[in-house]
N, C-alpha and C positions, 0 to 999 in steps of 0.2 A: 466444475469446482475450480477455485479460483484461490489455491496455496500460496503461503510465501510470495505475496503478487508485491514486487519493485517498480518504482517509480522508471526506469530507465526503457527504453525502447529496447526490444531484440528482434532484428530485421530477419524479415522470411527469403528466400531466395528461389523459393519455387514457384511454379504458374498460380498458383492460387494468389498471389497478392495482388498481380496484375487484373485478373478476374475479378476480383471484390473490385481493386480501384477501376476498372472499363464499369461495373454495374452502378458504383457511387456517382461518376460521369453521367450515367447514361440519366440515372434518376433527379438527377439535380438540374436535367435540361441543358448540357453541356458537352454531346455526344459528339466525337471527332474536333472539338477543340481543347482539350484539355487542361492545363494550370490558369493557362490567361484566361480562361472564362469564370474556373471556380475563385481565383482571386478577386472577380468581379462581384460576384455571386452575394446575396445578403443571408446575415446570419440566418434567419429564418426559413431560407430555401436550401441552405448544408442543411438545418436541423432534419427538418424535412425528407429530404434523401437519406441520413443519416438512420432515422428512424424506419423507413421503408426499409431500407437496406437491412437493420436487423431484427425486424416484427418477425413475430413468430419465431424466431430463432434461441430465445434465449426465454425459458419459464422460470426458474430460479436462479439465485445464484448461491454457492457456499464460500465465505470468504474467511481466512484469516491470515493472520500473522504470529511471529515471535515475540516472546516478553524481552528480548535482549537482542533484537534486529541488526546494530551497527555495528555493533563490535568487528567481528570478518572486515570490514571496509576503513580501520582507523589504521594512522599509522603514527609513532613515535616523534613525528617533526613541528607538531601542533603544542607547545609548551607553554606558550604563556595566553597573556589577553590580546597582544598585540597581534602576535601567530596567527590567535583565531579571526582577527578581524583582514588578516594577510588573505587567511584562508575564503574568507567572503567575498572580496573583491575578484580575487583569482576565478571562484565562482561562476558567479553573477557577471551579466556584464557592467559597464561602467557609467551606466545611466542610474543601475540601482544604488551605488552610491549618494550620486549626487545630487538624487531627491530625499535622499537620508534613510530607505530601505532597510542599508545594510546595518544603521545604528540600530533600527527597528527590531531586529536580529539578531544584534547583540546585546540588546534590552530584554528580551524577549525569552532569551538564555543567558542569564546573567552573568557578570564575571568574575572569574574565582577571584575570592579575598572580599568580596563587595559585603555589607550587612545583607541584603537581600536573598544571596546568592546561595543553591543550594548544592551547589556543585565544588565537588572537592578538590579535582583536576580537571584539566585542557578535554583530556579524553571521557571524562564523564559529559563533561558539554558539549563536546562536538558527537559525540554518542545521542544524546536525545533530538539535535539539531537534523544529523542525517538519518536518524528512523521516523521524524515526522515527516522529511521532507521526502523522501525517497520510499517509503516501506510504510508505515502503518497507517499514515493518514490517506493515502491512495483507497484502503479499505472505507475509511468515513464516505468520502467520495462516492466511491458505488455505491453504500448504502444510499445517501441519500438521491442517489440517482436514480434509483432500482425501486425503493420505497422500502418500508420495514416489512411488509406483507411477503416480499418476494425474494428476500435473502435471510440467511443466519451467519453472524458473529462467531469467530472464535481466537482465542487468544492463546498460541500453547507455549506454556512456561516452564515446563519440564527442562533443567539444569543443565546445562547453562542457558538457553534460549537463544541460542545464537542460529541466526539468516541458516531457513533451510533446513532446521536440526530436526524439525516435523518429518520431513523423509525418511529419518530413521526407524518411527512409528508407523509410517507408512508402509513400509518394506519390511519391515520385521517379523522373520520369521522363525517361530519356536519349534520345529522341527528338524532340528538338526542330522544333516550328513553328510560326512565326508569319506574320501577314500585317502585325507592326507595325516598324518602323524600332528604333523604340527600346526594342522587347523585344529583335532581334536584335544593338543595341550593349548592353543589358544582358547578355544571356548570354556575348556575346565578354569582356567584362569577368568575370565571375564564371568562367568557364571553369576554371580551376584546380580552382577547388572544387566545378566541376561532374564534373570527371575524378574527384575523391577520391572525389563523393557518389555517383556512379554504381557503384563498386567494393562501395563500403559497401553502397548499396541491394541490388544484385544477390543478395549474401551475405544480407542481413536478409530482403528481400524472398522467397528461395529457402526459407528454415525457413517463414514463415509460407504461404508460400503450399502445401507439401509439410502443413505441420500442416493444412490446411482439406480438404486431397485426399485426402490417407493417415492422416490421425488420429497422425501422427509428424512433428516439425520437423527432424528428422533423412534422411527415407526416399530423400529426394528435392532434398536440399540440391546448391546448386552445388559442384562440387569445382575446376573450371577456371577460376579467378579469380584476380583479383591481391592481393584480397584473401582469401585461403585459406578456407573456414569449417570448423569442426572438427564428431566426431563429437556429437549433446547428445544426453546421456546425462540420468534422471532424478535427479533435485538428492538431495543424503546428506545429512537432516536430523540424525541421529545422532551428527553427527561433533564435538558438543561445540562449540566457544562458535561458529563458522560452520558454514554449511552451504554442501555443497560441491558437485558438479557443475552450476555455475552455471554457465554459457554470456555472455563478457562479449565486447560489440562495442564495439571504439577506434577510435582512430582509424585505425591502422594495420596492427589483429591482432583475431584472431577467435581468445578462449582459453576454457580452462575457469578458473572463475576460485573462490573462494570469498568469499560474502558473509557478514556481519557477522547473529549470531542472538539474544547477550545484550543485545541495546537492545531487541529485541522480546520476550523475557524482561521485562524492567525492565517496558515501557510495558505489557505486561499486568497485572502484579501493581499498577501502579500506576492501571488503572480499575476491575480487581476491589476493590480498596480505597475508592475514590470512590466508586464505586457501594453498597459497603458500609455505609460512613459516612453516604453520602444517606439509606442507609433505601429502596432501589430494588432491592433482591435479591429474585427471586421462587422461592418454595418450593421447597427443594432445588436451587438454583438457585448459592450460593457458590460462588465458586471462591479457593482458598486463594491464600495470597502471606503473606509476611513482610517487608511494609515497614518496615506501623505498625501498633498495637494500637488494632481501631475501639471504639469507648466506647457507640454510640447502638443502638438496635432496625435490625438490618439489612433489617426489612421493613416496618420502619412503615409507611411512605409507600406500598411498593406495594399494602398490602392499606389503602390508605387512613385510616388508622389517624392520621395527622399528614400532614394535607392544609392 
């Protein structure tokens, strides 16, 4: 399963990452020369070793996200239109500017005060800016990597929906005990919302705990609850601008729901492009987009060429 999954890398520190990368080396044909060989390497012979490397390894996948991802990660200094475009540059590097990316971006989330614009503040835009780019559209990506056959959607929007809040559902447990005083007047106090979370957990907790047993978040799902859970079905990437058999949990309903697919459209074409531009595409490696027209050697830099 594959929760609250972020755009950002979290490095491993133990032998096992070494071991994957000597196995990626070794199947790519690159055994005891390591970086200078795979920088050589053509896209086709990563992919290659890439796919050897994880066959067999992975039969499904369960993915979601939060209805309100960025919030946790905004902070107060981002106030006007200006800010946010401060905020892009800072970013990105300084090529994305200059082939007009970062306008791309600021077109793309429009700016408060504009007629177009649907955004009331700074932090409402820089909120949908860093959940496509960082947080939800990561999810579109594996679907369409993975195929619809072989993963399920889920969106949970249970209030506030903020990065992670799913854990709460995930851990929650209605058995309460303690040997402290004033854990027992904290949960008499919280009690209300420990009746909602229990409902909610029950439902959430039943798909994953059914996906880990049955290889289906469906097989084995509670049906005798207060809060209902419906059949989850595999997500319909085809269906044009969302994709649909998303599975979303609120507060108070467990639906099918469809989530939003042309922002992770956009945020692709928009690091095929950067990456272009950098000069960081490796051989036969492009992937096409029509943002902006790139002007520099799209490989310079990886075959070291403008280092």
């Amino acid at each position: 399963m594959n929760q609250f999954l972020g755009g950002l890398p979290i490095p491993s520190f133990g032998e096992e990452s070494e071991d994957v990368f000597q196995q990626f080396v070794q199947l790519a044909g690159c055994a005891d020369q390591g970086l200078d060989c795979l920088r050589k390497a053509d896209i086709k012979t990563l992919m290659s070793a890439n796919h050897e490397l994880m066959q067999n390894q992975i039969e499904s996948l369960l993915l979601s996200h939060c209805s309100n991802e960025a919030v946790l990660f905004l902070d107060g200094f981002i106030a006007t239109n200006a800010d946010f475009d401060n905020f892009l540059t800072t970013v990105f590097a300084n090529h994305t500017a200059d082939i007009g990316l970062n306008q791309k971006v600021a077109d793309f989330y429009p700016e408060v005060g504009c007629p177009q614009a649907k955004y009331k503040t700074q932090a409402d835009r820089r909120a949908d800016s860093v959940r496509d780019s960082s947080m939800a559209c990561n999810i579109r990506y594996l679907t369409e990597a993975y195929g619809d056959s072989k993963v399920w959607n889920m969106q949970y929007s249970v209030s506030p929906g903020w990065h992670a809040m799913d854990l709460v559902a995930v851990f929650y447990n209605k058995h309460f005990s303690s040997s402290s005083w004033n854990d027992v007047l904290k949960n008499f106090v919280l009690l209300p919302l420990g009746i909602l979370l229990s409902d909610i957990s029950a439902a959430h907790q039943s798909y994953l705990a059914s996906y880990t047993v049955r290889g289906d978040p469906g097989v084995d799902r509670v049906v005798l609850n207060v809060l209902p859970t419906v059949k989850w079905n595999h997500p319909r990437s085809s269906s044009g601008e969302n994709v649909g058999g998303v599975v979303g949990i609120g507060n108070f309903l467990v639906s099918e729901v469809e989530d939003g697919w042309m922002r992770a459209g956009f945020g692709g074409s928009f690091y095929a492009a950067a990456t272009a531009e950098g000069g960081y595409v490796a051989p036969g490696g492009e992937v096409s987009q029509g943002l902006v027209g790139v002007e520099k050697d799209i490989r310079r830099r990886y075959e070291g060429i403008d280092r």
